[in-house]
C-alpha positions in Angstrom: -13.7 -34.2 23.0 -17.3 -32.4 22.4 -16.3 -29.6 24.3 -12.9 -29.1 22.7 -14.8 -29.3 19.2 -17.2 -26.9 20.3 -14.9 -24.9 21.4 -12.9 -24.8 18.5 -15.6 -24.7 16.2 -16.7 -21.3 17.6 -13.8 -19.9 18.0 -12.8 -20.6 14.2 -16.4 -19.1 13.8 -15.8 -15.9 15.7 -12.1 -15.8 14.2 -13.2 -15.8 10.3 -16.3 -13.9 11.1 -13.9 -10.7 12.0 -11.5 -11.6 9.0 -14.8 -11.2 7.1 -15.5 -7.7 8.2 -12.5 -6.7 7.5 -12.9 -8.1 4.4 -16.0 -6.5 3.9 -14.4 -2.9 4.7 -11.6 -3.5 2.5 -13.9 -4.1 -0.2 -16.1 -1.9 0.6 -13.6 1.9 0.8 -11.6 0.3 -2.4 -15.0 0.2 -4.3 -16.0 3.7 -2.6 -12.8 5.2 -3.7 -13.0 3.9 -7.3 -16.1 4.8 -7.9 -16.7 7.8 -5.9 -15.7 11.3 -7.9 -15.7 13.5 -4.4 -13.3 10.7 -2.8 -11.2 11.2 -5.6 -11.0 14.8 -5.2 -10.3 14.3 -1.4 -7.4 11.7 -2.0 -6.5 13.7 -5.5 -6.6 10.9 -7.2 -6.7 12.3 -10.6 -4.8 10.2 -12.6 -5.8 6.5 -14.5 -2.7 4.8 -13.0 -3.2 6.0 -9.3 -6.5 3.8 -9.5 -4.1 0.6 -9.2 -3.7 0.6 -5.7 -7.2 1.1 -5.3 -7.8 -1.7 -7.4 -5.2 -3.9 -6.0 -7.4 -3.1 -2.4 -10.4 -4.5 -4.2 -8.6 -7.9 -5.3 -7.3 -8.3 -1.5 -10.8 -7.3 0.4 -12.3 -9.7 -2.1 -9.9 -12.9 -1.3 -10.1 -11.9 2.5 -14.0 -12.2 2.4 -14.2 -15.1 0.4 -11.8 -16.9 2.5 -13.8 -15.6 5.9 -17.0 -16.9 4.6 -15.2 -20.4 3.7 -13.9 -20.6 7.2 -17.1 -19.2 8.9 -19.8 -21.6 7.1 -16.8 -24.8 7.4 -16.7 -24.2 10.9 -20.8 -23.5 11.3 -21.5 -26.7 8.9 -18.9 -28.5 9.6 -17.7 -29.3 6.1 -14.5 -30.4 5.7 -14.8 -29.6 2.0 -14.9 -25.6 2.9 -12.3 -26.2 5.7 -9.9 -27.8 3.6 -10.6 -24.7 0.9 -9.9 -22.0 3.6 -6.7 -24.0 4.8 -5.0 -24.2 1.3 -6.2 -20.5 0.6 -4.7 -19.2 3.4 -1.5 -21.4 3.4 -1.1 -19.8 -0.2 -1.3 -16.1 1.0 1.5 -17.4 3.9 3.9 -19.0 1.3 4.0 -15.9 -1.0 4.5 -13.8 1.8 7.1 -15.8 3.2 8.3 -16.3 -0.5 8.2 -12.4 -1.2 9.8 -11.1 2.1 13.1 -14.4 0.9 13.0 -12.4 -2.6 12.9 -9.1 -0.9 15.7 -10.0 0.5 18.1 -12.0 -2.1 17.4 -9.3 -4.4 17.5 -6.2 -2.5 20.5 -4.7 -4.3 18.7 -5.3 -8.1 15.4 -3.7 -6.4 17.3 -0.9 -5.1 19.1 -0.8 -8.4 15.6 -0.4 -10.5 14.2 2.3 -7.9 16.9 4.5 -8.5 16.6 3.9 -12.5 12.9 4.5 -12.2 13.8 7.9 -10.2 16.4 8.9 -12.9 13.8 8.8 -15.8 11.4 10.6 -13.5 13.6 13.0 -12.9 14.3 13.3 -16.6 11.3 14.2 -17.3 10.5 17.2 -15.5 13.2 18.6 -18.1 10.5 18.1 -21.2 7.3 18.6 -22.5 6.2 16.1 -23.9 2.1 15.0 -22.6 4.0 12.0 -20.4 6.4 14.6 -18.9 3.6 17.0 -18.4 1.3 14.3 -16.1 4.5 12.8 -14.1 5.3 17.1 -13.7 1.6 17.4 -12.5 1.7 14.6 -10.3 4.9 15.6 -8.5 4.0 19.1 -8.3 1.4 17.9 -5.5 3.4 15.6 -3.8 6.2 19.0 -4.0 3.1 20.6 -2.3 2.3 18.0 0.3 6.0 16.7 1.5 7.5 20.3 1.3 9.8 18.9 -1.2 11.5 19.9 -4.6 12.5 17.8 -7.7 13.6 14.0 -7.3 16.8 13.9 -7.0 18.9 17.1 -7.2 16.4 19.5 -6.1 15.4 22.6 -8.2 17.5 21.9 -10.8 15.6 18.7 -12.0 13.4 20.5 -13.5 15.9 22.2 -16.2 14.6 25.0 -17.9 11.1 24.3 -16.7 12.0 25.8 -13.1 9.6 28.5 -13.7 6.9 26.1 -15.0 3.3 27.1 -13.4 1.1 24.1 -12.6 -2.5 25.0 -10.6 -1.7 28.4 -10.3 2.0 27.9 -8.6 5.4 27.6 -10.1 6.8 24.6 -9.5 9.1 24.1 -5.8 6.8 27.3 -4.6 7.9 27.8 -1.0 5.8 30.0 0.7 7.1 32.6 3.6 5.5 30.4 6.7 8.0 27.6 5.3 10.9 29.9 4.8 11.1 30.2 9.0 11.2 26.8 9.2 14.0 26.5 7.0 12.7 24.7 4.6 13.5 27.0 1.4 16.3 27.6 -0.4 17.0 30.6 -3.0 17.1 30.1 -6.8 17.0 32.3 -9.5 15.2 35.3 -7.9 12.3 33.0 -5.7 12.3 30.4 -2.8 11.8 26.9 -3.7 11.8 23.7 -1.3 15.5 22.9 -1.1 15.2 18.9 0.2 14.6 16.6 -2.8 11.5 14.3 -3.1 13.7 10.8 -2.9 14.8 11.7 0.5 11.5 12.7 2.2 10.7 9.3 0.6 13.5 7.7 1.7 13.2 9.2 5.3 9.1 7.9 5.4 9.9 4.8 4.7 12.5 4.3 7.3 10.8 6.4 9.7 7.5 3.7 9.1 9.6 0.4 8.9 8.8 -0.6 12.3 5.3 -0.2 11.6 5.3 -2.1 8.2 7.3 -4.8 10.1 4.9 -5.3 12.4 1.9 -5.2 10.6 3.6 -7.8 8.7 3.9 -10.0 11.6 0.8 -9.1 13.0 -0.4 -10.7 9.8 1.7 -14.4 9.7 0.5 -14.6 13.4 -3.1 -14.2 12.4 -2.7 -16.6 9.5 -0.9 -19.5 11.1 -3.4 -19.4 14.4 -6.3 -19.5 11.5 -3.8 -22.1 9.8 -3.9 -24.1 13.3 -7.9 -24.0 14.0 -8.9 -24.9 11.1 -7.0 -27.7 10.7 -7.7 -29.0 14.2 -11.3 -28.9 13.6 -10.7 -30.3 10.3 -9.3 -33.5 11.8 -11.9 -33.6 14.7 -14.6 -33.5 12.4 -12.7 -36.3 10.2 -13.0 -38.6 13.4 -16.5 -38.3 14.0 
């Protein structure tokens, strides 16, 4: 039994000791991001409420370090005490998952309901000018930029009688000439705009990425139940002794 212990004891060691350092980087770019002005140039982050994911990364690397040094020093020390801490922790993380991925599911229709009410007033907005309409019009005139995309939902004509707006020096849908070959443009009222709307390059990412979202997911329940399984082994070898 003293080699099985050891044994597991140092491989629960080695286990939380990585989780740790991912922890640790986690942490680490979140805090880098949020705090770091030329990051937030890189990323364009330029706006109060694109700091949530960064802060939602902070949150996570902090739980994932906490719960890598509990299982590091339980295994090291044998305490059951931090054992016991890191098994309940993680079983938490592995219930919501579980839990989010059965509510994902059961409500899929009301979700896919709200995204496409959330789009809709989106959309609507590129038709104002009010200060709200002008940083959501700001916002997707980079993503227009970067996916080679126009408007939300119907294209160009999203944006009203604002198709002409001018927003960092471009109006709005620009489609440059290299992008015409590649029919990617479309003509409108004496220009070339993007002619796909923004929805489906989103749409088409995430379907395109599911497989990889999928199986980082699982990648992740494996990791947690094998961490699940050590530590509770050691747990009730160490109970014996």
């Amino acid at each position: 039994m003293a080699g099985v212990s050891r044994c597991l004891k140092y491989s629960m060691f080695i286990f939380n000791f990585l989780f740790w350092v991912c922890g640790c980087i986690i942490l680490g770019v979140s805090i880098w991001i949020r705090v770091n002005k030329d990051a937030q140039e890189a990323l364009n982050i330029n706006n109060s409420n694109m700091f949530v994911g960064a802060d939602v990364l902070i949150a996570v690397g902090s739980i994932i370090m906490i719960l890598g040094f509990l299982g590091c020093c339980g295994a090291i020390k044998e305490s059951r005490c931090m054992l016991l801490l890191f098994f309940i922790g993680l079983l938490l993380i592995l219930i919501l998952q579980v839990t989010g991925g059965i509510l994902g599911a059961v409500y899929k229709p009301q979700l896919e309901e709200g995204f496409n009410l959330v789009i809709t007033e989106a959309a609507n907005l590129l038709k104002e000018n009010t200060e709200n309409a002008k940083q959501v019009q700001e916002s997707l005139q980079k993503f227009q930029l970067q996916g080679h995309c126009c408007g939300i939902v119907d294209g160009i004509t999203d944006w009203g009688n604002n198709y002409n707006l001018v927003i960092d020096g471009k109006a709005v849908c620009e489609c440059e000439r290299k992008y015409q070959e590649e029919n990617l443009c479309t003509y409108f009222q004496g220009r070339y705009v993007f002619k796909e709307p923004c929805k489906t390059v989103i749409l088409n990412f995430l379907q395109t990425n599911m497989d990889i979202i999928m199986g980082i997911a699982f990648g992740m329940a494996v990791i947690e139940v094998l961490g699940l399984v050590f530590s509770m082994c050691l747990y009730c070898q160490i109970q014996r002794k």
